[in-house]
N, CA, C and O atoms as CSV, one atom per row, in Angstrom:
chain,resi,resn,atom,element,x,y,z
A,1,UNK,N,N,5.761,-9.243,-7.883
A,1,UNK,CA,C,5.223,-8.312,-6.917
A,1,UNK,C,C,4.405,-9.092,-5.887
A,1,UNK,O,O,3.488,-9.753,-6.375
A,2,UNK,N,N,4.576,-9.157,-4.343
A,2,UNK,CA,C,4.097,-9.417,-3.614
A,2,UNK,C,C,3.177,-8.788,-3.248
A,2,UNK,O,O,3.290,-7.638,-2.825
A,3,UNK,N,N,1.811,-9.572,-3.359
A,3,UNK,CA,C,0.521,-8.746,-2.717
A,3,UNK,C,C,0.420,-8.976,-1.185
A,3,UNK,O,O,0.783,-10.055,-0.716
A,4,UNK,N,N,-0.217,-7.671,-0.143
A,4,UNK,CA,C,-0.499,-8.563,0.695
A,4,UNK,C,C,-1.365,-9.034,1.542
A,4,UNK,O,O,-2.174,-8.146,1.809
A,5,UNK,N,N,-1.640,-10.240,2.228
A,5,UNK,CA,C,-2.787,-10.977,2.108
A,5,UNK,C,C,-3.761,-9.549,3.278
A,5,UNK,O,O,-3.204,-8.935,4.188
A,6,UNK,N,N,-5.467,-9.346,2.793
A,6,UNK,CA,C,-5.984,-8.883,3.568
A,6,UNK,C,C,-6.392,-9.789,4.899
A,6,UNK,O,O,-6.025,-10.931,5.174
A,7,UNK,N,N,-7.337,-8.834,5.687
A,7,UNK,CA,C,-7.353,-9.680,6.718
A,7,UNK,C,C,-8.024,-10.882,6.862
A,7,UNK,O,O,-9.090,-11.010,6.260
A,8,UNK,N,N,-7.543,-11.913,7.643
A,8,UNK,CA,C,-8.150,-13.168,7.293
A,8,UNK,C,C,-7.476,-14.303,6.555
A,8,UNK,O,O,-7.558,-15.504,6.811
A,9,UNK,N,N,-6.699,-13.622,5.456
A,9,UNK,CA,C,-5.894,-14.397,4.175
A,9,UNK,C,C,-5.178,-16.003,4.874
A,9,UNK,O,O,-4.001,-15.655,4.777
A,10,UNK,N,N,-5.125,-16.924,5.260
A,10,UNK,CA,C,-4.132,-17.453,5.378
A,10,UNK,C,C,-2.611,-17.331,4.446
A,10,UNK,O,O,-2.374,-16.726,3.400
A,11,UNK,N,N,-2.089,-17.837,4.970
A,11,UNK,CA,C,-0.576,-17.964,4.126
A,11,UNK,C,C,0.341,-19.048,5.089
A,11,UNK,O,O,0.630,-18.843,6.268
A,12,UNK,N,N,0.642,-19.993,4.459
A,12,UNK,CA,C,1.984,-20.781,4.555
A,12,UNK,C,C,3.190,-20.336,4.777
A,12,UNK,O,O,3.485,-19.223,4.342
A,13,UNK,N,N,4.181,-21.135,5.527
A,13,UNK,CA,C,5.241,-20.836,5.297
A,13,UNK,C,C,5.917,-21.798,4.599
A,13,UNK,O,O,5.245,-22.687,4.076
A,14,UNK,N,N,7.373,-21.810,4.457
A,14,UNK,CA,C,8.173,-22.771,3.667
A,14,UNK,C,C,8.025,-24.103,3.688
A,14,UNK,O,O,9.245,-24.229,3.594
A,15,UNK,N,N,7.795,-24.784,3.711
A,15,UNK,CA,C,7.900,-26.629,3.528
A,15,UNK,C,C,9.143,-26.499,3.841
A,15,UNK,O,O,9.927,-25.660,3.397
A,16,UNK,N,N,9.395,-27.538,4.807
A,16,UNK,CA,C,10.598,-27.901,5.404
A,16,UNK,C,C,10.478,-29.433,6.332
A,16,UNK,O,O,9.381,-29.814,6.740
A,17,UNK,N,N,11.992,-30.367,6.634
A,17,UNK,CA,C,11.789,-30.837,7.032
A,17,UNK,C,C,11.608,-31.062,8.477
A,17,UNK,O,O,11.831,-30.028,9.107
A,18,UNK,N,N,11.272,-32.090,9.230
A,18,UNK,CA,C,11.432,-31.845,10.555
A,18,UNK,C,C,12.486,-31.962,11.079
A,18,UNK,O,O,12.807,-31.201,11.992
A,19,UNK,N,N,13.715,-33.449,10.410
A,19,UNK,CA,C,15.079,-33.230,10.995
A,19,UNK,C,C,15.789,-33.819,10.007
A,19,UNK,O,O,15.093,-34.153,9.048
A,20,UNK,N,N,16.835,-34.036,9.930
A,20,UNK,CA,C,18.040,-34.089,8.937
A,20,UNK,C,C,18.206,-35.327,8.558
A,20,UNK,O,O,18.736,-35.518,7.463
A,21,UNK,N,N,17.805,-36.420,9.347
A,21,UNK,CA,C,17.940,-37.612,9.013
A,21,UNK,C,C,16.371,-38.250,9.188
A,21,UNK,O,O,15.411,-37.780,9.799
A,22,UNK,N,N,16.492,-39.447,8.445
A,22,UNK,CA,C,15.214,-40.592,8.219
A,22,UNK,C,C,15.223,-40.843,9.292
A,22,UNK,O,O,16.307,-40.867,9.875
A,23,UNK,N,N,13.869,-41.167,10.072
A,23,UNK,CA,C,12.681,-40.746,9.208
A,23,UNK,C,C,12.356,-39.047,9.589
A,23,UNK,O,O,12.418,-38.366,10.612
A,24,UNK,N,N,12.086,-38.875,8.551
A,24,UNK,CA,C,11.474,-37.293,8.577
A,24,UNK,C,C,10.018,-37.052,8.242
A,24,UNK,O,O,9.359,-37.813,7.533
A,25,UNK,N,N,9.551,-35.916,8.812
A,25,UNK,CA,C,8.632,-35.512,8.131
A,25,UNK,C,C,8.330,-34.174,7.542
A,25,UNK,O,O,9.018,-33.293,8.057
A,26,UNK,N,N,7.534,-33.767,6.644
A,26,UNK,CA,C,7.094,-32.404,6.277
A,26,UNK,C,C,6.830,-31.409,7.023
A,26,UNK,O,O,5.917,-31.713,7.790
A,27,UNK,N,N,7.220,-30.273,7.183
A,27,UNK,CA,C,6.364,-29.376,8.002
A,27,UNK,C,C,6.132,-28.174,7.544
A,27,UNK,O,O,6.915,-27.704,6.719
A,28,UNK,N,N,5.005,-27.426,7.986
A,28,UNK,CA,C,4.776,-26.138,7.613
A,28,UNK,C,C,3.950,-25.301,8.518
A,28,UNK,O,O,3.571,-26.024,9.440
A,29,UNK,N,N,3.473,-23.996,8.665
A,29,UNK,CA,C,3.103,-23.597,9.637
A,29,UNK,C,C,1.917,-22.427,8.597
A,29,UNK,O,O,2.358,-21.639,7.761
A,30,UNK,N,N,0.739,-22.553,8.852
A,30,UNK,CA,C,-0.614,-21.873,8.112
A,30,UNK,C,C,-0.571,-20.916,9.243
A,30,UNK,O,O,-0.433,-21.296,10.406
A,31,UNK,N,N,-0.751,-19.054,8.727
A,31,UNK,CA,C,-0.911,-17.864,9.612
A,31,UNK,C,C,-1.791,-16.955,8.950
A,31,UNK,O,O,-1.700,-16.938,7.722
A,32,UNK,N,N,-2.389,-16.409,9.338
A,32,UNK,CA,C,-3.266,-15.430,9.250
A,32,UNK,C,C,-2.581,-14.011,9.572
A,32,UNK,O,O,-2.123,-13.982,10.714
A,33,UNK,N,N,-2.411,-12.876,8.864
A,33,UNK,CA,C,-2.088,-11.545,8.592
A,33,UNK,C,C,-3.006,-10.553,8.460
A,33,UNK,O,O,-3.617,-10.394,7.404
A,34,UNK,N,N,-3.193,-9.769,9.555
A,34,UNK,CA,C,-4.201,-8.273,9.249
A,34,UNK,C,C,-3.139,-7.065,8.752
A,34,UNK,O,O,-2.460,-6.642,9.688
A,35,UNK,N,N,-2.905,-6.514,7.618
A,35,UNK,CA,C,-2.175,-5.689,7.819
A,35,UNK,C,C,-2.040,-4.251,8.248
A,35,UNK,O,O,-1.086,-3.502,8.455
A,36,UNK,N,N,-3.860,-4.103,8.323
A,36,UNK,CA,C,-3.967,-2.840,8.867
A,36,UNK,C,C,-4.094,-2.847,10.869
A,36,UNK,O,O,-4.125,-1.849,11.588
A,37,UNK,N,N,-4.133,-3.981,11.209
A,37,UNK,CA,C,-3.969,-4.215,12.819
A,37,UNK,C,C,-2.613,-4.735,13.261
A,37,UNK,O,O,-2.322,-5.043,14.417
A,38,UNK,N,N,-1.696,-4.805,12.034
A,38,UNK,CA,C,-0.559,-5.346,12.332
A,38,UNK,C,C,-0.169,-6.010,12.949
A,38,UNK,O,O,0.965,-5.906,13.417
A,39,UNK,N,N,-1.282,-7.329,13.280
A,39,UNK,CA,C,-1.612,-8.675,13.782
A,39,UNK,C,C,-1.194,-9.612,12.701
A,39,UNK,O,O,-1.356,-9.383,11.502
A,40,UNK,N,N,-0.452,-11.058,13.381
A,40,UNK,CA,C,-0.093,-11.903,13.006
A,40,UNK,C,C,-0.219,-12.848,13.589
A,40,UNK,O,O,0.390,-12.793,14.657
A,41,UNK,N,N,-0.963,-14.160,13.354
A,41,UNK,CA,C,-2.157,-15.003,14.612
A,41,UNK,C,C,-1.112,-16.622,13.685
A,41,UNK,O,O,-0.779,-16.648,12.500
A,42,UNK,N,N,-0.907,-17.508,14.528
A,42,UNK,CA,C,-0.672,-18.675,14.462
A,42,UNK,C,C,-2.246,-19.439,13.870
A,42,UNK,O,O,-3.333,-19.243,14.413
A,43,UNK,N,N,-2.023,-20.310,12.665
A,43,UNK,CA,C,-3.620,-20.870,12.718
A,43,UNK,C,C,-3.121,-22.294,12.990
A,43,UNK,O,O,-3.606,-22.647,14.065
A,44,UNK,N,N,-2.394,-23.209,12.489
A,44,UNK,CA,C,-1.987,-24.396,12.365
A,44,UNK,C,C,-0.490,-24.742,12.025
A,44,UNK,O,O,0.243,-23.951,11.432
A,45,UNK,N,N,-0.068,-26.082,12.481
A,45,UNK,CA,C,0.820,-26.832,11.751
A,45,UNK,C,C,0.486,-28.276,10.857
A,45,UNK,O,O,-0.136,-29.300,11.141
A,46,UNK,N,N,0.993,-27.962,10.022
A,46,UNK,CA,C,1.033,-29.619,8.940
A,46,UNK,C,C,2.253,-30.462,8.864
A,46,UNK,O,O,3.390,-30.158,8.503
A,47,UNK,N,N,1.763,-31.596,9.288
A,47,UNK,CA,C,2.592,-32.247,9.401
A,47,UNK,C,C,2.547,-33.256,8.524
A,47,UNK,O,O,1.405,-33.707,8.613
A,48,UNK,N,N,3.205,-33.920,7.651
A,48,UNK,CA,C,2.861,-34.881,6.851
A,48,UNK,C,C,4.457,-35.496,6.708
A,48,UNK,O,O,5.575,-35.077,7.010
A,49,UNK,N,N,3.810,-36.948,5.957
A,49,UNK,CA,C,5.044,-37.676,6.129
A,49,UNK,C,C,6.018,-37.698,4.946
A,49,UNK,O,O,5.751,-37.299,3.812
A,50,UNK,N,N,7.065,-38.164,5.317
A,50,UNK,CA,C,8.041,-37.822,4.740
A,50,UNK,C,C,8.391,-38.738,3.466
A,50,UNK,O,O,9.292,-38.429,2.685
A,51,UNK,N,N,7.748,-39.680,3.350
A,51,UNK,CA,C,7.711,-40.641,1.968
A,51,UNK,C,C,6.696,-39.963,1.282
A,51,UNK,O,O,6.190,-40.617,0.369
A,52,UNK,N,N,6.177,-38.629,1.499
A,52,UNK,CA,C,5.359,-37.986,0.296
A,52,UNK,C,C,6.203,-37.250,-0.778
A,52,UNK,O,O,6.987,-36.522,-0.168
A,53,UNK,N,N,6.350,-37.147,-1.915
A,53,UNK,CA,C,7.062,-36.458,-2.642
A,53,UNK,C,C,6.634,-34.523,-2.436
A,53,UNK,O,O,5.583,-33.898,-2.576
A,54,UNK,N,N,8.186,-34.075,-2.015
A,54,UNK,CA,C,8.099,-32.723,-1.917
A,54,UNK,C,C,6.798,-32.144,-2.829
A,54,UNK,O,O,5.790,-31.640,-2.333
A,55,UNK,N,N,7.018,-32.308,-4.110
A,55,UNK,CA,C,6.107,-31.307,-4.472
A,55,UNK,C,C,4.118,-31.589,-4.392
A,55,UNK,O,O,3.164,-30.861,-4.669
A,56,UNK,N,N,4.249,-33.080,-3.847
A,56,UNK,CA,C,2.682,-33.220,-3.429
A,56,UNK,C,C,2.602,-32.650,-2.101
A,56,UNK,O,O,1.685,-31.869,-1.849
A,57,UNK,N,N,3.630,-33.014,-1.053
A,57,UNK,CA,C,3.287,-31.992,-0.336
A,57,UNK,C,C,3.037,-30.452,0.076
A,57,UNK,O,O,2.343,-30.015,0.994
A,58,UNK,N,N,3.812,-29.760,-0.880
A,58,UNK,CA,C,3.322,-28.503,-1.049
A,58,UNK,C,C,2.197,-28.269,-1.596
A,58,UNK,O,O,1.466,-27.347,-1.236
A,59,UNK,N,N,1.944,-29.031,-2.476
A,59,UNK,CA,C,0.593,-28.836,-3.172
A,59,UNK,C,C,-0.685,-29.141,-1.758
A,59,UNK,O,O,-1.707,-28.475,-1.589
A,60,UNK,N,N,-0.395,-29.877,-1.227
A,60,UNK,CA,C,-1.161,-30.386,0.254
A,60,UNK,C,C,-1.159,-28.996,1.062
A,60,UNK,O,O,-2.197,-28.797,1.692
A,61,UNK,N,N,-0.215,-28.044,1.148
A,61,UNK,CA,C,-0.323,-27.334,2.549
A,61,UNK,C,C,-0.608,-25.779,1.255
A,61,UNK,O,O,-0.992,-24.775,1.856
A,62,UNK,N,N,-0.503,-25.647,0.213
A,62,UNK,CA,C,-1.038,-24.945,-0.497
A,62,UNK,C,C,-2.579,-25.074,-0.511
A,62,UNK,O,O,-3.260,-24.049,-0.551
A,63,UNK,N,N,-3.085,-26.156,-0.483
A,63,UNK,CA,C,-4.400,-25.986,-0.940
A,63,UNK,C,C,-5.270,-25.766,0.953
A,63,UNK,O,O,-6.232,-25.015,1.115
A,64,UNK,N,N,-4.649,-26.577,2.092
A,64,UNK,CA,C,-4.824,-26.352,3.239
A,64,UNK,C,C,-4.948,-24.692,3.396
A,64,UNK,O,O,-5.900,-24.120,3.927
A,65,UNK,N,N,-3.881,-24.107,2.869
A,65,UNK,CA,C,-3.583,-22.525,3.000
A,65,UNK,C,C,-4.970,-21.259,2.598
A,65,UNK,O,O,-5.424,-20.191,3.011
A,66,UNK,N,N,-5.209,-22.419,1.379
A,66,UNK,CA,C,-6.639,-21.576,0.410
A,66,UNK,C,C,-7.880,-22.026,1.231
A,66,UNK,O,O,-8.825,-21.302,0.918
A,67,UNK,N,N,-8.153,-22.735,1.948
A,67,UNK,CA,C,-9.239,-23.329,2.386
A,67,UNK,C,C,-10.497,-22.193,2.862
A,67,UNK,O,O,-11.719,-22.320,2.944
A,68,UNK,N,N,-9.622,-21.109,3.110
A,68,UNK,CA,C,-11.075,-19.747,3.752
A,68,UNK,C,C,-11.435,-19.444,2.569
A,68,UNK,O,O,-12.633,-19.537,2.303
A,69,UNK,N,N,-10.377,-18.946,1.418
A,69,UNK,CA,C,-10.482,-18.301,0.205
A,69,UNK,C,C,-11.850,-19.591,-0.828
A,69,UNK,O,O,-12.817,-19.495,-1.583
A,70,UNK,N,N,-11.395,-20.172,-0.459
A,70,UNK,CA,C,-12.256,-22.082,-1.198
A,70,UNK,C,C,-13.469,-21.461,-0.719
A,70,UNK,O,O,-14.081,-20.789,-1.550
A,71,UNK,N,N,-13.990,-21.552,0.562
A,71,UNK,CA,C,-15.002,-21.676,1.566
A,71,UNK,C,C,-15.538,-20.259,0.993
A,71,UNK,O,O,-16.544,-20.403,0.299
A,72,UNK,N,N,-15.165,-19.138,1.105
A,72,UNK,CA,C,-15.169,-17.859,0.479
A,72,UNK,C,C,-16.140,-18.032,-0.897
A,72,UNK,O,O,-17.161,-17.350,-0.990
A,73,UNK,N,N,-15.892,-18.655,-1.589
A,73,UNK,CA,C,-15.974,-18.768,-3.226
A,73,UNK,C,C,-17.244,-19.884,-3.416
A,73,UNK,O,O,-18.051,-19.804,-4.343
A,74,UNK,N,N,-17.266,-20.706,-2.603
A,74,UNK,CA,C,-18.105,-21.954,-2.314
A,74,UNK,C,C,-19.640,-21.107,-2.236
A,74,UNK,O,O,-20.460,-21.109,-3.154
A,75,UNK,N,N,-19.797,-20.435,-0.987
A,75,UNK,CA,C,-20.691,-19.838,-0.613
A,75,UNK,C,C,-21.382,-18.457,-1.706
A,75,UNK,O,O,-22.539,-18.073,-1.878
A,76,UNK,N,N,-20.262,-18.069,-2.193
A,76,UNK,CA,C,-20.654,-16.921,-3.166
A,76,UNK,C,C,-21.595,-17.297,-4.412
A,76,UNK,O,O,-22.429,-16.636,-5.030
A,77,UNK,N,N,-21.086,-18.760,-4.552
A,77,UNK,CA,C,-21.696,-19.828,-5.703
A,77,UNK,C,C,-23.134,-20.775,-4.874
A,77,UNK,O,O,-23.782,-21.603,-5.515
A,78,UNK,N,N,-23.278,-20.617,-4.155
A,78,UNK,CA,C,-24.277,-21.035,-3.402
A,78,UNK,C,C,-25.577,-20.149,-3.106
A,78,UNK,O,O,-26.733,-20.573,-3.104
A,79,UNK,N,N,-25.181,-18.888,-2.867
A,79,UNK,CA,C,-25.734,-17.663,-3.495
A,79,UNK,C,C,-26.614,-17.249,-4.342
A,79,UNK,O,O,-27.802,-16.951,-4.217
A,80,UNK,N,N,-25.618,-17.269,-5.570
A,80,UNK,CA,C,-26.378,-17.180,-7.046
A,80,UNK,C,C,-27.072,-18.496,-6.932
A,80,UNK,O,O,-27.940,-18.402,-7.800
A,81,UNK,N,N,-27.183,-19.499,-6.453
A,81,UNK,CA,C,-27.880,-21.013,-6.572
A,81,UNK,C,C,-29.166,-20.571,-5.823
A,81,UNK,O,O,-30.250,-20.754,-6.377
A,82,UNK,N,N,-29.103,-19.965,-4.518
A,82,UNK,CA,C,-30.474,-18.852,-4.163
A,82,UNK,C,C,-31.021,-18.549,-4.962
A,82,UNK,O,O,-32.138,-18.980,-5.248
A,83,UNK,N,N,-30.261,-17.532,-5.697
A,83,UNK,CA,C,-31.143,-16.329,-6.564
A,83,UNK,C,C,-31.693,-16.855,-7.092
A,83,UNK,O,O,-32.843,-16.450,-7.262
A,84,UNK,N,N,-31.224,-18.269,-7.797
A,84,UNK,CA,C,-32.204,-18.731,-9.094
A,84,UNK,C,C,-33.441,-20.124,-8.643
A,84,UNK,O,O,-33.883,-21.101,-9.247
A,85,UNK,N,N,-33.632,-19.547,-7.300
A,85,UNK,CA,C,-34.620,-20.544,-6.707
A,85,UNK,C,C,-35.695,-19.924,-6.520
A,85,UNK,O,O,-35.519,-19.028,-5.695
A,86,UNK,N,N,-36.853,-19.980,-6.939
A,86,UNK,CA,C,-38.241,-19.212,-6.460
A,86,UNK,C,C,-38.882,-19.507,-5.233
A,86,UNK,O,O,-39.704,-18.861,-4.582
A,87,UNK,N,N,-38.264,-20.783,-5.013
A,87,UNK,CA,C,-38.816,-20.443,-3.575
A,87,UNK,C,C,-37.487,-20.158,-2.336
A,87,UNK,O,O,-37.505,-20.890,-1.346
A,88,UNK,N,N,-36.693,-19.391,-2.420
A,88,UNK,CA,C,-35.850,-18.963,-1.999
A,88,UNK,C,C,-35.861,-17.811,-1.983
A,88,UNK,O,O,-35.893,-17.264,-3.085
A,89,UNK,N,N,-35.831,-16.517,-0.146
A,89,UNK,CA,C,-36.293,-15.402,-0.718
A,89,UNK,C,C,-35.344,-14.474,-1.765
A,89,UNK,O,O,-35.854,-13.572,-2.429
A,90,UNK,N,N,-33.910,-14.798,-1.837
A,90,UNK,CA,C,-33.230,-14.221,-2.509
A,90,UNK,C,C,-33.222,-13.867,-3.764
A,90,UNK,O,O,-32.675,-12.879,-4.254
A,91,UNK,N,N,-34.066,-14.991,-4.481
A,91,UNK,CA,C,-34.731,-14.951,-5.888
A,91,UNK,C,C,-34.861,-14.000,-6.729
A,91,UNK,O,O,-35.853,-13.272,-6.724
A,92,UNK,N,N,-33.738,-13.853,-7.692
A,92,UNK,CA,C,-34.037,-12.762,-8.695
A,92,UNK,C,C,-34.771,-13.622,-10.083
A,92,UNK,O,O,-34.536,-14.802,-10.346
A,93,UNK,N,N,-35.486,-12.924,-10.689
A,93,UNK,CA,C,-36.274,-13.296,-11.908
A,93,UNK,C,C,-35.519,-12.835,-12.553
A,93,UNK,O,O,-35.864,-11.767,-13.059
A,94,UNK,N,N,-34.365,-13.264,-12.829
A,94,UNK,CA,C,-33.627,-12.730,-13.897
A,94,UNK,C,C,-32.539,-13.482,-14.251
A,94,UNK,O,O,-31.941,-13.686,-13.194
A,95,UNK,N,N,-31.905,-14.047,-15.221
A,95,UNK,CA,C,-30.916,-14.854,-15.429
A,95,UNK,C,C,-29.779,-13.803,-15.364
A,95,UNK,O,O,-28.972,-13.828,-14.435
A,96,UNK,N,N,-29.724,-12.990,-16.235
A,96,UNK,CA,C,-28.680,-11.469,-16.274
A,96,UNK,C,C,-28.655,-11.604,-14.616
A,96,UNK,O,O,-27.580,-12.014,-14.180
A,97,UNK,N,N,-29.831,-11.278,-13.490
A,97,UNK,CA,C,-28.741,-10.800,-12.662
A,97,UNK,C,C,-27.915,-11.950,-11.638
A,97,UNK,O,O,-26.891,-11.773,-10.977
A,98,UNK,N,N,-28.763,-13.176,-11.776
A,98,UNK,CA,C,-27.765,-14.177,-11.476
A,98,UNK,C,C,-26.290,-14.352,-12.198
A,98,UNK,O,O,-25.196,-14.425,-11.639
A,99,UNK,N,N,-26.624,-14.402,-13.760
A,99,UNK,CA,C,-25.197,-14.606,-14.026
A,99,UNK,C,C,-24.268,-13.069,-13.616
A,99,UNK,O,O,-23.139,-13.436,-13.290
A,100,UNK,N,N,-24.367,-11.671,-13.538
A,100,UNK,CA,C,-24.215,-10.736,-12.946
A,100,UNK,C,C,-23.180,-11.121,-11.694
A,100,UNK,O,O,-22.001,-10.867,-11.447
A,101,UNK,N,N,-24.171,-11.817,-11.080
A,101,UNK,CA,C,-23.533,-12.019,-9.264
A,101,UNK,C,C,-22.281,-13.115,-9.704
A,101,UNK,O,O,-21.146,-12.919,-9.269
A,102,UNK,N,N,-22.600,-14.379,-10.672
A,102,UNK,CA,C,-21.248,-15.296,-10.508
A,102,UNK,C,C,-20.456,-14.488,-11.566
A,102,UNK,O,O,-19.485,-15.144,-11.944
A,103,UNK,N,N,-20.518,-13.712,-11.953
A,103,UNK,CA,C,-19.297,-12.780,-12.884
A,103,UNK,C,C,-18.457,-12.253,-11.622
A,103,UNK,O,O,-17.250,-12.327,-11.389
A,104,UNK,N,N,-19.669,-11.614,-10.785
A,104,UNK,CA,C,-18.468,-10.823,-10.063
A,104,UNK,C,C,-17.244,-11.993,-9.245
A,104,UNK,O,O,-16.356,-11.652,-8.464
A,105,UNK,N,N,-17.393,-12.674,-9.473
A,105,UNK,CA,C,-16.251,-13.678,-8.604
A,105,UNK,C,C,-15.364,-14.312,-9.557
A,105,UNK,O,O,-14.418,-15.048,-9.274
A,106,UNK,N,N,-15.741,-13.973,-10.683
A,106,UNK,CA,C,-14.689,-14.600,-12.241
A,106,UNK,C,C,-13.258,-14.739,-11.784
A,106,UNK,O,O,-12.549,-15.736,-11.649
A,107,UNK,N,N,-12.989,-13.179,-11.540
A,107,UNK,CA,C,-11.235,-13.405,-10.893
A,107,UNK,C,C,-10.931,-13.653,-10.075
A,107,UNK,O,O,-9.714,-13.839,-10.049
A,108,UNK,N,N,-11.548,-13.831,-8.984
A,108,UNK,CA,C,-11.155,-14.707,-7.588
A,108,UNK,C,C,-11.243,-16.182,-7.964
A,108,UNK,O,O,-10.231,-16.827,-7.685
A,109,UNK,N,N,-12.074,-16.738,-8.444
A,109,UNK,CA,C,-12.034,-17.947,-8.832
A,109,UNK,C,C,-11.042,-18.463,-9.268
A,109,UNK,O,O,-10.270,-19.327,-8.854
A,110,UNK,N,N,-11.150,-17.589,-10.547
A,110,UNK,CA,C,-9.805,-17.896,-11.587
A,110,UNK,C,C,-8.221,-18.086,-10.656
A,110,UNK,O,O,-7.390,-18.991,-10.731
A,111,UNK,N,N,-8.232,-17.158,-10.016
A,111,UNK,CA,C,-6.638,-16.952,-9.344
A,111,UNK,C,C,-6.415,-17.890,-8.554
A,111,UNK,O,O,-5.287,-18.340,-8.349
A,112,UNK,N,N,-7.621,-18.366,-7.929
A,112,UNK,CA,C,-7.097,-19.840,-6.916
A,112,UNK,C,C,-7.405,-20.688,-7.827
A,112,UNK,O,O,-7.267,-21.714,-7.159
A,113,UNK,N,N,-7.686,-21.007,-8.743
A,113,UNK,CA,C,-7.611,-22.302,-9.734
A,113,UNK,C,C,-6.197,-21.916,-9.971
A,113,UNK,O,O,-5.528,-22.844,-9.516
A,114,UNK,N,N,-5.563,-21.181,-10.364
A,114,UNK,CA,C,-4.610,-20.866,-11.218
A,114,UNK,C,C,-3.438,-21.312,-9.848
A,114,UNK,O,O,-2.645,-22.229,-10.064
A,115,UNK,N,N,-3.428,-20.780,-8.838
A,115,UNK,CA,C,-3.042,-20.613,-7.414
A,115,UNK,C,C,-2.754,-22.214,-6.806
A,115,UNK,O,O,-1.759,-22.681,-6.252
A,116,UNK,N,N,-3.667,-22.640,-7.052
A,116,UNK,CA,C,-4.096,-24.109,-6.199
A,116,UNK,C,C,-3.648,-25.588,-6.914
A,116,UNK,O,O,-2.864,-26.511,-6.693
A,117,UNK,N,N,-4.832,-25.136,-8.078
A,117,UNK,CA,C,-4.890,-26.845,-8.871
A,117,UNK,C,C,-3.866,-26.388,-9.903
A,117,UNK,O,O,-3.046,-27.279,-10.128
A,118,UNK,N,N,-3.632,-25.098,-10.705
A,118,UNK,CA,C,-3.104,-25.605,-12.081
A,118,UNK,C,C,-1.700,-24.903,-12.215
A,118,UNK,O,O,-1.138,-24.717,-13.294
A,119,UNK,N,N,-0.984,-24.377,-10.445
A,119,UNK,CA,C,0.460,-24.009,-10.383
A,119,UNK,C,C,1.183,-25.121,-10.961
A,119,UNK,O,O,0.713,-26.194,-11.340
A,120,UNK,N,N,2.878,-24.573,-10.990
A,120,UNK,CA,C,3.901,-25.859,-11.556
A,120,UNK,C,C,4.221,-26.614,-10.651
A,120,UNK,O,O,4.417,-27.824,-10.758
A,121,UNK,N,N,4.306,-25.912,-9.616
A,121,UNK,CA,C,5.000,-26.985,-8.286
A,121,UNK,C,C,3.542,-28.108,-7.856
A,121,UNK,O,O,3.739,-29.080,-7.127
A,122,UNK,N,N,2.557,-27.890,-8.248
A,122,UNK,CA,C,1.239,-28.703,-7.904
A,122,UNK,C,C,0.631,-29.731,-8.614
A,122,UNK,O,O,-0.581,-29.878,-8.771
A,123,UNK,N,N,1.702,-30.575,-9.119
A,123,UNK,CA,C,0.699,-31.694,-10.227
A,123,UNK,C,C,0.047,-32.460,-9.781
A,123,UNK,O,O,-0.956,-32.871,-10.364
A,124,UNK,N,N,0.426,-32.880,-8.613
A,124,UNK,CA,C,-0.909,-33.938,-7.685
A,124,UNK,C,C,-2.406,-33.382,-7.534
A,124,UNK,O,O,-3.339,-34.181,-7.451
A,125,UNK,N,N,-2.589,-32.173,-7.503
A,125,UNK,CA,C,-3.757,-31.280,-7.547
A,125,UNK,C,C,-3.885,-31.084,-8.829
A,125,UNK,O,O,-3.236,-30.152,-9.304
A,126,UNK,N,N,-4.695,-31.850,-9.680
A,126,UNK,CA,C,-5.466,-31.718,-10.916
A,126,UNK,C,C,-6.981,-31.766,-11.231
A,126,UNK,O,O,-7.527,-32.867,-11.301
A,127,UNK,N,N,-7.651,-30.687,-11.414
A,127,UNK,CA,C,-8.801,-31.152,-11.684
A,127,UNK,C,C,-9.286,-32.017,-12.798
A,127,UNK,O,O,-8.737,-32.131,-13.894
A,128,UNK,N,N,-10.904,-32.903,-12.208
A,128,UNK,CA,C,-10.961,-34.045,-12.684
A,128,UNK,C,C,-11.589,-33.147,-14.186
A,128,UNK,O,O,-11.988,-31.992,-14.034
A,129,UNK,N,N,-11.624,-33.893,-15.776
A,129,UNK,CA,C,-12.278,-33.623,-16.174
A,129,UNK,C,C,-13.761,-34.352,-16.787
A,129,UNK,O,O,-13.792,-35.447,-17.349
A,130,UNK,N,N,-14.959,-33.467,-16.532
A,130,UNK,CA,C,-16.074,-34.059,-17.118
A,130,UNK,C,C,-16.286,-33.987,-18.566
A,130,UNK,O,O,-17.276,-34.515,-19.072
């Protein structure tokens, strides 16, 4: 089932090459979709070279693709890093409602980990472990 992206979402298109013969390179084209303004906005092209193995490069214009959704998630976690600062006015005295606030982002998180670093077509994108 295809979801579809709200507004803002980037999305990729196909990985493809640039021409039929060596040397080639990768290409793809990053767009942005409102679906309730039924706007469709050009954001970028990627270009990468063509001695990269197909599936690192998808993994490359996949994770390029997530970069608002990243940035999105970054800040939400930066947030709760407020709350639990006293001298920060956001400051809750409360561990419950900090951990509260990074719950609510559990499944967004999860889906671009799942999305990004730990798809099949993406093994070059691995997170490190500590």
């Amino acid at each position: 089932m295809q979801i579809p992206p709200t507004s803002g979402d980037w999305r990729e298109s196909a990985l493809c090459r640039s021409t039929a013969d060596w040397p080639f390179d990768w290409v793809a084209e990053i767009t942005t979709v409102d679906p309730a303004a039924r706007s469709h906005a050009f954001v970028a092209t990627i270009r990468q070279s063509g001695v990269r193995r197909f599936d690192e490069a998808l993994a490359n214009v996949r994770a390029m693709a997530r970069a608002t959704a990243m940035l999105r998630l970054l800040a939400s976690v930066a947030h709760v890093l407020d709350m639990s600062d006293p001298e920060h006015p956001a400051f809750a005295d409360s561990a419950a409602d900090c951990l509260d606030e990074l719950l609510r982002h559990e499944e967004p998180l999860r889906a671009l980990l799942a999305d990004v670093a730990l798809g099949k077509n993406t093994p070059v994108l691995t997170l490190a472990q500590s």
